[in-house]
ROTOR-526181 format. One record per residue: residue number from 1; residue in three letters; x, y, z of N, C-alpha, C, O in turn. Coordinates in steps of 0.05 Angstrom, whole numbers, plus 32768, in hexadecimal, padded with zeros to 4 digits. Atoms other than C-alpha are relative to their C-alpha. Example, Ala and Ser with C-alpha at 12.3 -4.5 7.8 and 13.67 -1.06 7.14 Angstrom:
<pts>
<seq=1 type=ALA n_east=8012 n_north=7FE8 n_up=8000 ca_east=80F6 ca_north=7FA6 ca_up=809C c_east=8012 c_north=8018 c_up=8000 o_east=8027 o_north=8018 o_up=800D>
<seq=2 type=SER n_east=7FF0 n_north=7FE8 n_up=7FFF ca_east=8111 ca_north=7FEB ca_up=808F c_east=7FF1 c_north=8016 c_up=800E o_east=7FFB o_north=802C o_up=8012>
</pts>
This chain:
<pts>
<seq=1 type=UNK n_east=8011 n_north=7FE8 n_up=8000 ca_east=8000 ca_north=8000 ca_up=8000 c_east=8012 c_north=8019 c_up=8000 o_east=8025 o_north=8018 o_up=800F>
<seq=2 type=UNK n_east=7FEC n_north=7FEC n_up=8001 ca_east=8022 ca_north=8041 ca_up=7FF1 c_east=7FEA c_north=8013 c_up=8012 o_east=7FD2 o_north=8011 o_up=8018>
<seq=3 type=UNK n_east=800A n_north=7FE7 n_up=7FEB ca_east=801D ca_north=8083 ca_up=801E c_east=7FF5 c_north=8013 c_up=7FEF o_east=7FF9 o_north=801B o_up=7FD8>
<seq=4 type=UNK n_east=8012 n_north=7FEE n_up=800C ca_east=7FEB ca_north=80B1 ca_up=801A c_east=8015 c_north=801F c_up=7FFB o_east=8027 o_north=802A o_up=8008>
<seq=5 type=UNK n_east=7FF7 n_north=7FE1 n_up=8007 ca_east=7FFC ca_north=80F5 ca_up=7FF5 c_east=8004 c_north=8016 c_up=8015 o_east=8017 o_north=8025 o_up=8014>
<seq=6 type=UNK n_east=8005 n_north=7FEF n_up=7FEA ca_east=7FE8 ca_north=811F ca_up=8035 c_east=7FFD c_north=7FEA c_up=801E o_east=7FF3 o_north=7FD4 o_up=8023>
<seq=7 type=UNK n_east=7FF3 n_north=8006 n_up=7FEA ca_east=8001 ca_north=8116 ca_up=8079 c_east=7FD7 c_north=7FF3 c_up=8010 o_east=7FC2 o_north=7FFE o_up=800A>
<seq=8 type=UNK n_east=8013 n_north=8010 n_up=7FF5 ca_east=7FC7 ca_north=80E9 ca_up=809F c_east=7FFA c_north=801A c_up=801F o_east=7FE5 o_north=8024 o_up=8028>
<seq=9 type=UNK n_east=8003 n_north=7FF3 n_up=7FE5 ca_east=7FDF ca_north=8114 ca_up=80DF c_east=8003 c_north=801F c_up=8001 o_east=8001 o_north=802B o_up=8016>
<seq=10 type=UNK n_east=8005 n_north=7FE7 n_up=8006 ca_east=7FE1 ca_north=8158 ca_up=80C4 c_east=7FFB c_north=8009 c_up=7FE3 o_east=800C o_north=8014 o_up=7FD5>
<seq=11 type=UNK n_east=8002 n_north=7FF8 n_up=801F ca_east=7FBC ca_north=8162 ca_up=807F c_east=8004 c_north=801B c_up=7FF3 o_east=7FFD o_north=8022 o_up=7FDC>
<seq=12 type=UNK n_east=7FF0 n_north=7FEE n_up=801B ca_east=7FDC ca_north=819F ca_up=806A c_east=8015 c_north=7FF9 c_up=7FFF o_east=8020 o_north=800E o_up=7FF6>
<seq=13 type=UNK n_east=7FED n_north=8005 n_up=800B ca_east=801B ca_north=817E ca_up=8060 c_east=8002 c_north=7FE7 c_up=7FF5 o_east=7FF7 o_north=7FD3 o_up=7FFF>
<seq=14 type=UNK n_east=7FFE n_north=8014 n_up=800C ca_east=802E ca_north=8150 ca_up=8031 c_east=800F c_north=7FE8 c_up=800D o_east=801D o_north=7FEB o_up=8021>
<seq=15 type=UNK n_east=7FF7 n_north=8019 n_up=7FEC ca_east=8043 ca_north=8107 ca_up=8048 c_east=801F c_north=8002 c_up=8004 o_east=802B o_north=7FFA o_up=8019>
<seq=16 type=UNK n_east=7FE0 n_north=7FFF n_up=7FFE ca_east=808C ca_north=8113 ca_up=803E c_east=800A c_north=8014 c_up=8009 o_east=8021 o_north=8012 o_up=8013>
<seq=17 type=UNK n_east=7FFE n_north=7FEE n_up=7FF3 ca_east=808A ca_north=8152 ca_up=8052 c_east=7FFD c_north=7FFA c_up=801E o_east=800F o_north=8005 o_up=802C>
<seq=18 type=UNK n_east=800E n_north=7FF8 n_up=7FEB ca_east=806A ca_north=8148 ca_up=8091 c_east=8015 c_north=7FE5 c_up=800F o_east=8016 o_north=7FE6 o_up=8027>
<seq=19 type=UNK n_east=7FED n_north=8016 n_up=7FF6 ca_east=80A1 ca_north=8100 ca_up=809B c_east=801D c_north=8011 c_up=8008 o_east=802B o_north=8010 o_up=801C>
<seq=20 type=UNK n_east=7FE4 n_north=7FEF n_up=7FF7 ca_east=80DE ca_north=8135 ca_up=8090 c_east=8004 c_north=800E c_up=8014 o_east=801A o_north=8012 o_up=801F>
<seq=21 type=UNK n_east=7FFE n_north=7FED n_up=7FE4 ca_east=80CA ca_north=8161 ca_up=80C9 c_east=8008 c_north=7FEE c_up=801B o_east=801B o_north=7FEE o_up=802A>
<seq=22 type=UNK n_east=7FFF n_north=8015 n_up=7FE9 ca_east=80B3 ca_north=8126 ca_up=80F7 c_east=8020 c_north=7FEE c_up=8007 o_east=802D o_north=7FEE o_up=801C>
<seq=23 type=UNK n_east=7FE6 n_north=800B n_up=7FFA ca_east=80F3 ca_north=80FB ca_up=80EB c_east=8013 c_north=8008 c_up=7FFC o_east=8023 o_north=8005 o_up=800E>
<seq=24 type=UNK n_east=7FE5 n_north=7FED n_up=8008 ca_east=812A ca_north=8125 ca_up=80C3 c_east=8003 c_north=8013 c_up=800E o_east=801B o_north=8018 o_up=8010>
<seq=25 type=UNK n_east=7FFB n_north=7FF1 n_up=7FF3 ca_east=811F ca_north=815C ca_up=80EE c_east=7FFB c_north=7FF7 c_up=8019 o_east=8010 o_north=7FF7 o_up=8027>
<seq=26 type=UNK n_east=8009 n_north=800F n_up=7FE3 ca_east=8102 ca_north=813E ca_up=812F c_east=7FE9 c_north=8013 c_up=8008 o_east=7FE1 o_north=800D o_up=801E>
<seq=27 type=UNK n_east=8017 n_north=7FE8 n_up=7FF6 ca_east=80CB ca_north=8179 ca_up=8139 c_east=7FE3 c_north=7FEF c_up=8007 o_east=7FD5 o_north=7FE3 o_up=7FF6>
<seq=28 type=UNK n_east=8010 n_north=8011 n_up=8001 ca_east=8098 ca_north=8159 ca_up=815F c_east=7FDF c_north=800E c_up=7FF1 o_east=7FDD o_north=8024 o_up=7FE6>
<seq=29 type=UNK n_east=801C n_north=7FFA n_up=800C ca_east=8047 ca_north=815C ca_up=8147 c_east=7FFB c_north=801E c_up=8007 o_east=7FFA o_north=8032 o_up=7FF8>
<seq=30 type=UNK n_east=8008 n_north=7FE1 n_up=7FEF ca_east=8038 ca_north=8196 ca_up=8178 c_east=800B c_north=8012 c_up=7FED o_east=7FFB o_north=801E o_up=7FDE>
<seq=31 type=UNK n_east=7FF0 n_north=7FE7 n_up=8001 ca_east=8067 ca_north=81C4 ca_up=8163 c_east=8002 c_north=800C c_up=7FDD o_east=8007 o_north=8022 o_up=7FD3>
<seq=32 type=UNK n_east=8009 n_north=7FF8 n_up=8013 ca_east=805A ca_north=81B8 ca_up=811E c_east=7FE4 c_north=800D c_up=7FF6 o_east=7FDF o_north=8018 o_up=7FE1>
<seq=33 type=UNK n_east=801B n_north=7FFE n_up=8007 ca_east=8012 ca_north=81C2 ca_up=8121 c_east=7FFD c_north=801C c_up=8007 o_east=7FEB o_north=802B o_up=7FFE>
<seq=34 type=UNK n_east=8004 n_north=7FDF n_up=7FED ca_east=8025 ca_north=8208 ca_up=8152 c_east=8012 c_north=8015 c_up=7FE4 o_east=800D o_north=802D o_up=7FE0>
<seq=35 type=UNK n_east=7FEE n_north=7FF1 n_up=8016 ca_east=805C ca_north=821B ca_up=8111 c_east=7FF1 c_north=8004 c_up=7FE8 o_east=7FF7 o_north=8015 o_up=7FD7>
<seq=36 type=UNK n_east=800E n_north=7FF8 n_up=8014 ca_east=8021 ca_north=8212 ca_up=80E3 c_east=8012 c_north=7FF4 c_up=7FDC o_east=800C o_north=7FFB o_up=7FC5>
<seq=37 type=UNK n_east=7FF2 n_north=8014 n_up=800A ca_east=804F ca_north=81E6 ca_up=80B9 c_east=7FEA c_north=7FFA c_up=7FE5 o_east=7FD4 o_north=7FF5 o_up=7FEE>
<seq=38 type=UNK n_east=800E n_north=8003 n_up=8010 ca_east=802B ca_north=81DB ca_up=8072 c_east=8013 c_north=7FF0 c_up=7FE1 o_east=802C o_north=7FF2 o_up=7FDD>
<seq=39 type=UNK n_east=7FF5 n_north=8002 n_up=801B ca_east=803B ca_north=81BE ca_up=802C c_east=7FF0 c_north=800E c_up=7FE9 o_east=7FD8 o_north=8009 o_up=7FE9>
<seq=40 type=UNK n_east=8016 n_north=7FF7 n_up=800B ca_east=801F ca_north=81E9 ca_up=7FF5 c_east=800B c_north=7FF6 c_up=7FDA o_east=8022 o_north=7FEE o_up=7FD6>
<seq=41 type=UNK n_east=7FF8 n_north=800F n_up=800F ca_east=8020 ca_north=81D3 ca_up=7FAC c_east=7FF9 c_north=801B c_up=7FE4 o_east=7FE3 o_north=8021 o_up=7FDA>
<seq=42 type=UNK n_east=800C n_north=7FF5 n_up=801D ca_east=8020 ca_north=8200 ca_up=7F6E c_east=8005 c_north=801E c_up=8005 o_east=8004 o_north=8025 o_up=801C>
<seq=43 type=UNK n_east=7FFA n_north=7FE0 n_up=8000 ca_east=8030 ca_north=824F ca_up=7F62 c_east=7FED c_north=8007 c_up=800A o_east=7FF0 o_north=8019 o_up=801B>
<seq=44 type=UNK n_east=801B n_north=7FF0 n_up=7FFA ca_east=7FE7 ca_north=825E ca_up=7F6E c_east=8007 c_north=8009 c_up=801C o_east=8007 o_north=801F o_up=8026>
<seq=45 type=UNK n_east=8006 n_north=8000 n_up=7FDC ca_east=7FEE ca_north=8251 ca_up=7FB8 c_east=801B c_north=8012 c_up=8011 o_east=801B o_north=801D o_up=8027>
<seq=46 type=UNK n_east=7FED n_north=7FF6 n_up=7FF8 ca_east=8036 ca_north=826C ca_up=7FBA c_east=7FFB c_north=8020 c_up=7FFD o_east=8003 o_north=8031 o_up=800E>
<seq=47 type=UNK n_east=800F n_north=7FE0 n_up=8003 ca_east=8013 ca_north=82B3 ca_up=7F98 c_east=7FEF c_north=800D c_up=801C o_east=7FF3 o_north=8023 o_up=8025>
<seq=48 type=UNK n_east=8017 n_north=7FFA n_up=7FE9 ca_east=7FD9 ca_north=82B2 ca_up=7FD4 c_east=8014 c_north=8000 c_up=801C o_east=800C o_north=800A o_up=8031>
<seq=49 type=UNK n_east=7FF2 n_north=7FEF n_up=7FE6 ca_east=8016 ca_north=82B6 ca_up=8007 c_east=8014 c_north=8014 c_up=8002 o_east=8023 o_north=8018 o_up=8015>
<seq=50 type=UNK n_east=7FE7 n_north=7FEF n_up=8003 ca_east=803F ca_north=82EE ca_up=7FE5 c_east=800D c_north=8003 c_up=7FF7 o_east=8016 o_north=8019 o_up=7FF1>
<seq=51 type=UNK n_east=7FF0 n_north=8000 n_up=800B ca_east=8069 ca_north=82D0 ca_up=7FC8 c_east=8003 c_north=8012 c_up=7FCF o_east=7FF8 o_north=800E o_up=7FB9>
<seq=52 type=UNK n_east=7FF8 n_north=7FF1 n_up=801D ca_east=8085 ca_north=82FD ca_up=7F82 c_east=7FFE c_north=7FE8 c_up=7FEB o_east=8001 o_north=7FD1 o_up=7FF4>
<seq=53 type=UNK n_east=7FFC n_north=8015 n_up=8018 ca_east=8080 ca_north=82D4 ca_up=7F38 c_east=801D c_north=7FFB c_up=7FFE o_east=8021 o_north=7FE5 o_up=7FF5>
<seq=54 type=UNK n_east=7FE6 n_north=8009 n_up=8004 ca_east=80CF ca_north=82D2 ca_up=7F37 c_east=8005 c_north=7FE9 c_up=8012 o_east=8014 o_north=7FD6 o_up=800E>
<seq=55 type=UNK n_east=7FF9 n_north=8011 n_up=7FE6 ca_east=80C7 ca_north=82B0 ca_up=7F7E c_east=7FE5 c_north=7FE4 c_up=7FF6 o_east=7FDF o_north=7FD4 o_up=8007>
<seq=56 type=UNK n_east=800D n_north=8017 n_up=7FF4 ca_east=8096 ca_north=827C ca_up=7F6D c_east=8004 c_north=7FED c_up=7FE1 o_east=7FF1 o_north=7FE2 o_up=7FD5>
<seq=57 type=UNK n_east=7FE9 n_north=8013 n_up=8012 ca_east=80C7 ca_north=8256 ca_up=7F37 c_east=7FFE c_north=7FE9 c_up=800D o_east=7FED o_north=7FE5 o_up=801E>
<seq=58 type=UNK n_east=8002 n_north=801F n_up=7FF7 ca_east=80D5 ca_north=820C ca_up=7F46 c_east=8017 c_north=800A c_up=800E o_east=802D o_north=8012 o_up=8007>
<seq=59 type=UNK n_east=7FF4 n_north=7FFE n_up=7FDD ca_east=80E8 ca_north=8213 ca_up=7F99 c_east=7FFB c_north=7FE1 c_up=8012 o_east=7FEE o_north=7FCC o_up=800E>
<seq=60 type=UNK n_east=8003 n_north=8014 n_up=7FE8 ca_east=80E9 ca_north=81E6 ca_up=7FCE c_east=7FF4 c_north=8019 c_up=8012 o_east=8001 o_north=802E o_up=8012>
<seq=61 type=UNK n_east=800F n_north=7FF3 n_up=7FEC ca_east=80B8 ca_north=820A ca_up=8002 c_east=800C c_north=7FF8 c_up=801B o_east=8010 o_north=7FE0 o_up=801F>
<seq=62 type=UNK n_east=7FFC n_north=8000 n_up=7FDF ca_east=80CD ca_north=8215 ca_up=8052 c_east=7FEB c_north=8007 c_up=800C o_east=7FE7 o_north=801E o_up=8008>
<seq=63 type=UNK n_east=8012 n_north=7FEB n_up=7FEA ca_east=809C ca_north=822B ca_up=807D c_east=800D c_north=7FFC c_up=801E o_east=8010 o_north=7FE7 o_up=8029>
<seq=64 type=UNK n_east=7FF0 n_north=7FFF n_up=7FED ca_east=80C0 ca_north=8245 ca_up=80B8 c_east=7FEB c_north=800C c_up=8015 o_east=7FD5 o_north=8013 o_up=800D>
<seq=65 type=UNK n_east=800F n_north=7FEC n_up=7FEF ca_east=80A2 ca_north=8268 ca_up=80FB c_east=8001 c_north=801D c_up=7FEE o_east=7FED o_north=802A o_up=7FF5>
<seq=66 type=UNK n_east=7FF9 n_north=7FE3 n_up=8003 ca_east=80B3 ca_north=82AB ca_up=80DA c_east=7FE8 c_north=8003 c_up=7FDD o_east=7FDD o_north=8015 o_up=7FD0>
<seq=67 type=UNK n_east=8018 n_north=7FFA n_up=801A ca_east=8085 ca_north=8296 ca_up=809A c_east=8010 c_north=7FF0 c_up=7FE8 o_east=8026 o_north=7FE5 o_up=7FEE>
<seq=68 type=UNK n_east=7FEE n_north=8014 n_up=8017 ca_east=809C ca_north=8271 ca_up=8052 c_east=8014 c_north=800D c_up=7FFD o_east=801A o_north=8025 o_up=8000>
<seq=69 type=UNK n_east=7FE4 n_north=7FF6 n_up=8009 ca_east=80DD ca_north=826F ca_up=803E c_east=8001 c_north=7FEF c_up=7FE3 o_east=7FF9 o_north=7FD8 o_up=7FE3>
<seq=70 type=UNK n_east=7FF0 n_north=8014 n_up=801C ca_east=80F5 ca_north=8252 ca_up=7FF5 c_east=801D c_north=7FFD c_up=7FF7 o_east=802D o_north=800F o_up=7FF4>
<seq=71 type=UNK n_east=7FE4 n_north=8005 n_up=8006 ca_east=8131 ca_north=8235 ca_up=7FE3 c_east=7FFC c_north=7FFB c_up=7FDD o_east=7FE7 o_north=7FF2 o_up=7FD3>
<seq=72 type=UNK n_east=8009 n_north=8001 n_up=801D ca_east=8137 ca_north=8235 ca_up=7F97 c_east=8012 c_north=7FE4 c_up=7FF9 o_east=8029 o_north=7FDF o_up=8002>
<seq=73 type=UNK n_east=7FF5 n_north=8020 n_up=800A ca_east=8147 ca_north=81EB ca_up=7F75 c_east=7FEC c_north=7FF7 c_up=8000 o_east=7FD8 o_north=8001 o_up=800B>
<seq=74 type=UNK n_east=8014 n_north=800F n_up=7FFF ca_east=8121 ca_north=81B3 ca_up=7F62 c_east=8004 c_north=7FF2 c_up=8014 o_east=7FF0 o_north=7FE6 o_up=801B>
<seq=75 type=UNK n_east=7FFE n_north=8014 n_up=7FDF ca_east=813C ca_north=818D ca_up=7FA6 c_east=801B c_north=800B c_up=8006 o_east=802D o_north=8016 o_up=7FF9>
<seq=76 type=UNK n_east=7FEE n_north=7FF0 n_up=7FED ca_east=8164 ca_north=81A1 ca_up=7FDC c_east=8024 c_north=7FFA c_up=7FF7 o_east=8037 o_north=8008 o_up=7FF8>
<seq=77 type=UNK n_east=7FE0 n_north=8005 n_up=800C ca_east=81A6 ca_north=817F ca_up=7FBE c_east=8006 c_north=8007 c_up=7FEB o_east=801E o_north=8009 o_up=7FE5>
<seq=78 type=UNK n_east=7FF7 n_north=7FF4 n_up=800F ca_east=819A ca_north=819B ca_up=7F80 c_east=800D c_north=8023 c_up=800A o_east=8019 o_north=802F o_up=7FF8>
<seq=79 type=UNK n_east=7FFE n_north=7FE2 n_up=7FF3 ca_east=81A8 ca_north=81E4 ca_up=7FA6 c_east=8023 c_north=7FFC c_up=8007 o_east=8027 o_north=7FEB o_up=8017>
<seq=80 type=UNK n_east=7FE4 n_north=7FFE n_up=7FFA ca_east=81F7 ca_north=81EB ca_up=7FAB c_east=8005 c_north=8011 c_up=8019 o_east=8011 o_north=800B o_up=802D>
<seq=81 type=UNK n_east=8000 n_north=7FF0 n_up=7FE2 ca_east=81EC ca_north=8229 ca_up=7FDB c_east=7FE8 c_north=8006 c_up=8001 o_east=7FDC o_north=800F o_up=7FED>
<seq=82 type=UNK n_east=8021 n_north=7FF6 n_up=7FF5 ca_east=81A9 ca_north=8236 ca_up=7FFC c_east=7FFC c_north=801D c_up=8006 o_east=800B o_north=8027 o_up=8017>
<seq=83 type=UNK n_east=8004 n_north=7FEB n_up=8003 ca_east=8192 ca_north=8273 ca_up=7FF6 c_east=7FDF c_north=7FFD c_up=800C o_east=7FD2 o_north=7FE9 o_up=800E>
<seq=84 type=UNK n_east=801F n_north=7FFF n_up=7FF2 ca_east=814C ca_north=8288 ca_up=8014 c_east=7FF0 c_north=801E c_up=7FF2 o_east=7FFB o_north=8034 o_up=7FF1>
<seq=85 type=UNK n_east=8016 n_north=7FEA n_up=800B ca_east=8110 ca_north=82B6 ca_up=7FF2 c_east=7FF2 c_north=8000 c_up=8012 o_east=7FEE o_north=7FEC o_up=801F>
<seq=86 type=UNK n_east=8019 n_north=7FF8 n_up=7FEB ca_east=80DF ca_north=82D5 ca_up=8020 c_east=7FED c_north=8007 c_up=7FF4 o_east=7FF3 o_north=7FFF o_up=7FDE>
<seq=87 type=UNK n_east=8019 n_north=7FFD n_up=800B ca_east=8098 ca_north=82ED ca_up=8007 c_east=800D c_north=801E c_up=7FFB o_east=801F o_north=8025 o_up=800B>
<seq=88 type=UNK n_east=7FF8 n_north=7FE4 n_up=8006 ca_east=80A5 ca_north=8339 ca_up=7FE9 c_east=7FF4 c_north=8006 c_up=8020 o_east=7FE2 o_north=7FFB o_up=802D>
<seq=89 type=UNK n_east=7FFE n_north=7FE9 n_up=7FE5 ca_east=80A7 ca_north=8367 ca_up=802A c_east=8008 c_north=7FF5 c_up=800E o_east=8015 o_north=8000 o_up=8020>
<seq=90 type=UNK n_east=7FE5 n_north=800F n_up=7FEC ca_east=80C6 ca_north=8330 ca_up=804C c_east=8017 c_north=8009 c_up=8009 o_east=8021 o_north=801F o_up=8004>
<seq=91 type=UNK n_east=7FE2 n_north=7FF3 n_up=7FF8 ca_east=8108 ca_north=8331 ca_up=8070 c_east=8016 c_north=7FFF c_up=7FE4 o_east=802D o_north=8008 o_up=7FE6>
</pts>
């Protein structure tokens, strides 16, 4: 049986998303549910939080306490140096 697309124990994040926090990072449930922790999928949704059309290119999405962050690449090892976009008026 393969895993569902969306997290069973928090459906705004996707299943792998929501495994990387729990185990790669160790962040327990709580604290993701208090960080507001999400997976969002598609420019549309990246437009409705701010983010500029230069900024909503093919990213890897963060959502941090402080609000999204993007790292630009198609996956984190493609990224040589990580660099971070904030939503325009951001830091």
């Amino acid at each position: 049986m393969s895993e569902p697309v969306f997290s069973e124990v928090i459906a705004e994040l996707m299943s792998s998303h929501f495994r990387h926090l729990r185990q790669g990072s160790g962040i327990s449930v709580d604290v993701i549910k208090e960080r507001g922790y999400r997976s969002l999928l598609g420019k549309a949704e990246l437009g409705k939080m701010g983010f500029s059309p230069a900024q909503r290119q093919t990213h890897i999405l963060i959502w941090t306490p402080d609000g999204p962050v993007l790292i630009p690449g198609k996956t984190v090892r493609t990224v040589p140096t990580v660099r971070f976009s904030f939503k325009s008026g951001g830091q």
